[in-house]
VMD Tcl script that builds the backbone (N, CA, C; Angstrom):
set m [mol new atoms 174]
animate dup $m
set s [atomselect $m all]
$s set {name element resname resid chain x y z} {
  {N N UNK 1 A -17.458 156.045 124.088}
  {CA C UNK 1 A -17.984 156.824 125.188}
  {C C UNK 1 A -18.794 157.973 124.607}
  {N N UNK 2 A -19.971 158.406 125.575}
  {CA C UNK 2 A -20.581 159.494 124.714}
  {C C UNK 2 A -20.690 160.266 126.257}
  {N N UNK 3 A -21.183 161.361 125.826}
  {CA C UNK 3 A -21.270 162.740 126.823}
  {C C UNK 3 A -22.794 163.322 125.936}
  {N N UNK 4 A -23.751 163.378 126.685}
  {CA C UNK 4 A -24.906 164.261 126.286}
  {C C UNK 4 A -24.346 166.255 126.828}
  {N N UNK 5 A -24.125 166.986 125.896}
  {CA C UNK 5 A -23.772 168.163 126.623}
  {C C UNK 5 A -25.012 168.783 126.923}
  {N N UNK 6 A -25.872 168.907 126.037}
  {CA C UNK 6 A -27.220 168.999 126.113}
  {C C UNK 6 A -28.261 168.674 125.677}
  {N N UNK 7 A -29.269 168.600 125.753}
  {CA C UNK 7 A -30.840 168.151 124.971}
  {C C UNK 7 A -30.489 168.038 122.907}
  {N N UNK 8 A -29.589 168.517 122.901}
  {CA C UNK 8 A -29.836 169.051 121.180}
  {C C UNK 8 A -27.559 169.071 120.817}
  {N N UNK 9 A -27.224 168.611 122.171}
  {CA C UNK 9 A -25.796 168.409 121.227}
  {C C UNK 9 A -24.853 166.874 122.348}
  {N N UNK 10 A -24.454 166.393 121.390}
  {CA C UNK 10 A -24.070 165.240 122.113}
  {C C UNK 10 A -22.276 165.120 121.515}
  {N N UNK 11 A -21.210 164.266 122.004}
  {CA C UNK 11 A -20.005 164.310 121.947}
  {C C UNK 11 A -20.072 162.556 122.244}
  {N N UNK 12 A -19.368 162.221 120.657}
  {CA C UNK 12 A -19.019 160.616 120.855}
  {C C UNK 12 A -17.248 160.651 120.554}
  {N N UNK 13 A -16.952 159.396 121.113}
  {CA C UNK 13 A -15.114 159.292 121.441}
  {C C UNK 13 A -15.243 157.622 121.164}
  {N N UNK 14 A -14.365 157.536 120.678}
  {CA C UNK 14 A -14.011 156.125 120.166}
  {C C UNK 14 A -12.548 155.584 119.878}
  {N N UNK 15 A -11.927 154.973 120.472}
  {CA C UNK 15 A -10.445 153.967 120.444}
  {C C UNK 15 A -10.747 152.639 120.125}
  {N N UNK 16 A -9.637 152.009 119.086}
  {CA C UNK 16 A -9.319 150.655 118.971}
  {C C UNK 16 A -7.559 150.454 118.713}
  {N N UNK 17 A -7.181 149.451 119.139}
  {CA C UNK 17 A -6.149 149.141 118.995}
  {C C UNK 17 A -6.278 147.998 118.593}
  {N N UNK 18 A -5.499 147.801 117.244}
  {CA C UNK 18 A -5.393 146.562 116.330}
  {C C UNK 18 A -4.113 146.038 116.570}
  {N N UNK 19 A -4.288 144.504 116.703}
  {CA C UNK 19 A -2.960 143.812 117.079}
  {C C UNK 19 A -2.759 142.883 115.708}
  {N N UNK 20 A -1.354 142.750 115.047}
  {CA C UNK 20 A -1.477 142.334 113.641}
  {C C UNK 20 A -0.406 141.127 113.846}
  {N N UNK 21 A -0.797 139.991 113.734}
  {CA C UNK 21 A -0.126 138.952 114.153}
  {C C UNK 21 A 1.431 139.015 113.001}
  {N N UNK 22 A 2.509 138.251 114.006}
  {CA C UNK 22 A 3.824 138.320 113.261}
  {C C UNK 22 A 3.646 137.614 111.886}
  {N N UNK 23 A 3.934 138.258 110.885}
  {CA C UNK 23 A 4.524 136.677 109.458}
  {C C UNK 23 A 5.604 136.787 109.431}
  {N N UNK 24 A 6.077 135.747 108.390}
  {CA C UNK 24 A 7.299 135.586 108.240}
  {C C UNK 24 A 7.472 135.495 106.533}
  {N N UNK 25 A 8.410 136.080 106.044}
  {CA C UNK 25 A 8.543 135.970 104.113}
  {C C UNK 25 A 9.820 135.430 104.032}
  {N N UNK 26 A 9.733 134.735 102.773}
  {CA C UNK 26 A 10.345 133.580 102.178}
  {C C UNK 26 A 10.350 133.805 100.752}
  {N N UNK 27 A 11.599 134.442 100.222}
  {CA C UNK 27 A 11.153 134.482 98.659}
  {C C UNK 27 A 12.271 134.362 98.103}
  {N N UNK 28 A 12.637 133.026 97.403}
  {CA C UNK 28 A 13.834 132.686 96.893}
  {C C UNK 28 A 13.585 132.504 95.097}
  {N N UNK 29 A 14.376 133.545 95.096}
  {CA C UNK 29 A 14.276 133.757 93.377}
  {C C UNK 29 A 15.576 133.149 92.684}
  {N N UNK 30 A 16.590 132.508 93.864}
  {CA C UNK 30 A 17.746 132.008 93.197}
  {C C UNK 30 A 17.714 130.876 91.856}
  {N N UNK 31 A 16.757 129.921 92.482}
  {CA C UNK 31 A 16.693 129.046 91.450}
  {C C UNK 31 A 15.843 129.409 90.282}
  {N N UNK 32 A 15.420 130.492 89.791}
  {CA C UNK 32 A 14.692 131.352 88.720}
  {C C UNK 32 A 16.223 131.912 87.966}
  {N N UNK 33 A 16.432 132.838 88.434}
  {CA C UNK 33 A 17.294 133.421 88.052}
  {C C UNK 33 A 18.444 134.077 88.970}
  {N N UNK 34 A 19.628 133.610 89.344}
  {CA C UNK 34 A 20.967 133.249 90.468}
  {C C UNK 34 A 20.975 135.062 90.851}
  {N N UNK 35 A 20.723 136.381 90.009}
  {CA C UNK 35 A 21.178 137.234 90.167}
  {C C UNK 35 A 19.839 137.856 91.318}
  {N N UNK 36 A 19.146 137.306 91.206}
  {CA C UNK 36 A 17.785 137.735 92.112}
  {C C UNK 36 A 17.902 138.043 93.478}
  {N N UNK 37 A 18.063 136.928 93.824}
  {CA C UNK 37 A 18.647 136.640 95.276}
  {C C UNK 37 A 17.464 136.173 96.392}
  {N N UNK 38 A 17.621 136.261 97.528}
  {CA C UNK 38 A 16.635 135.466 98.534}
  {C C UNK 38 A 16.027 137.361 99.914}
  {N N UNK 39 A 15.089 136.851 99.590}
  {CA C UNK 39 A 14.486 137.555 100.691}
  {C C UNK 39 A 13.722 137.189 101.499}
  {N N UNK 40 A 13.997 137.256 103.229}
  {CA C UNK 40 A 13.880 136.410 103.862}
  {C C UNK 40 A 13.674 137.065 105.605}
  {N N UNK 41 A 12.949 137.034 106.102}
  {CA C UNK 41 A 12.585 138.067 107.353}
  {C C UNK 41 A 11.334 137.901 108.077}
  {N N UNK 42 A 11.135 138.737 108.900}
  {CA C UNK 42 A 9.624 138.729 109.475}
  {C C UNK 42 A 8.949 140.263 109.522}
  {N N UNK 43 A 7.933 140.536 110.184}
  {CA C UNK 43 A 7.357 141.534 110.284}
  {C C UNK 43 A 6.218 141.318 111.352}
  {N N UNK 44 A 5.940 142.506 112.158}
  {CA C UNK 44 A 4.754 142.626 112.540}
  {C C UNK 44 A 4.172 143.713 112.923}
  {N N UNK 45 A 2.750 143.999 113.805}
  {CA C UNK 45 A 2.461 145.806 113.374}
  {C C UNK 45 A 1.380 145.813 114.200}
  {N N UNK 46 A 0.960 146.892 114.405}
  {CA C UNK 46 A -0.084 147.860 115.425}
  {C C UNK 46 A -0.737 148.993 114.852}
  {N N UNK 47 A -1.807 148.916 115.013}
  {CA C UNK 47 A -2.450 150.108 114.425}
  {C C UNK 47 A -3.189 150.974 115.778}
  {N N UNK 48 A -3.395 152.267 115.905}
  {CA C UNK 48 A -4.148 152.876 117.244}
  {C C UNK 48 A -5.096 153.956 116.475}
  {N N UNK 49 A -6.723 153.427 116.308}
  {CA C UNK 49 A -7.336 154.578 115.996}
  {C C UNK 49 A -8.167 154.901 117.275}
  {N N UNK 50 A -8.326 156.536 116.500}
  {CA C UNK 50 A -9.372 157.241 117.763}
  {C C UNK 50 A -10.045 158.477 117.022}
  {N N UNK 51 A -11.415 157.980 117.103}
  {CA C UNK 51 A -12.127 158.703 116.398}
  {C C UNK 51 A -13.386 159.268 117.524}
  {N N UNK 52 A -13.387 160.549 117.015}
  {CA C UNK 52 A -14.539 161.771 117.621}
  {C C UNK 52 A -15.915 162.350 116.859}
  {N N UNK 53 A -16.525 162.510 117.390}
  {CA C UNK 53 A -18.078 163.179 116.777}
  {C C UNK 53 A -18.676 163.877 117.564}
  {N N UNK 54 A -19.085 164.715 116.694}
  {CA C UNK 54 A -19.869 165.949 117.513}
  {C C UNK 54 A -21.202 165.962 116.920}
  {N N UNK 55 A -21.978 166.043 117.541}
  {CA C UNK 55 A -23.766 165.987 117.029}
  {C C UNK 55 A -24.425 167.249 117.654}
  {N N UNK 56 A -25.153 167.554 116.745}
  {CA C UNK 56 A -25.564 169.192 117.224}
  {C C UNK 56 A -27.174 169.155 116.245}
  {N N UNK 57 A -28.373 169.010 117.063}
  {CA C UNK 57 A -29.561 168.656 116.448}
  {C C UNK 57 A -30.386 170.126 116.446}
  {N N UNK 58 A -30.664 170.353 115.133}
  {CA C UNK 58 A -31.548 171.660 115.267}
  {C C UNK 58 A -32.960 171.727 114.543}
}
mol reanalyze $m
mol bondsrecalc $m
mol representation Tube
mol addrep $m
């Protein structure tokens, strides 16, 4: 979105929201070495930016 405030200064606004699809991890170190062990789960995540600018022309 922008806003002209006047002839010589302007105001920009900006949002995104990032959607971060689920994974899933799988990491079996047993058969390497028994003391390792297994790690094993999911995850997933969101990001929200919002960014501003100010312009001022002289």
């Amino acid at each position: 979105a922008s806003w002209q405030y006047s002839p010589q200064t302007k105001f920009d606004v900006g949002y995104a929201h990032l959607f971060i699809k689920e994974a899933r991890i799988y990491d079996d170190q047993r058969t390497a070495v028994p003391s390792r062990g297994l790690i094993a789960g999911k995850y997933d995540g969101s990001a929200d930016i919002l960014s501003m600018q100010f312009t001022h022309q002289f």
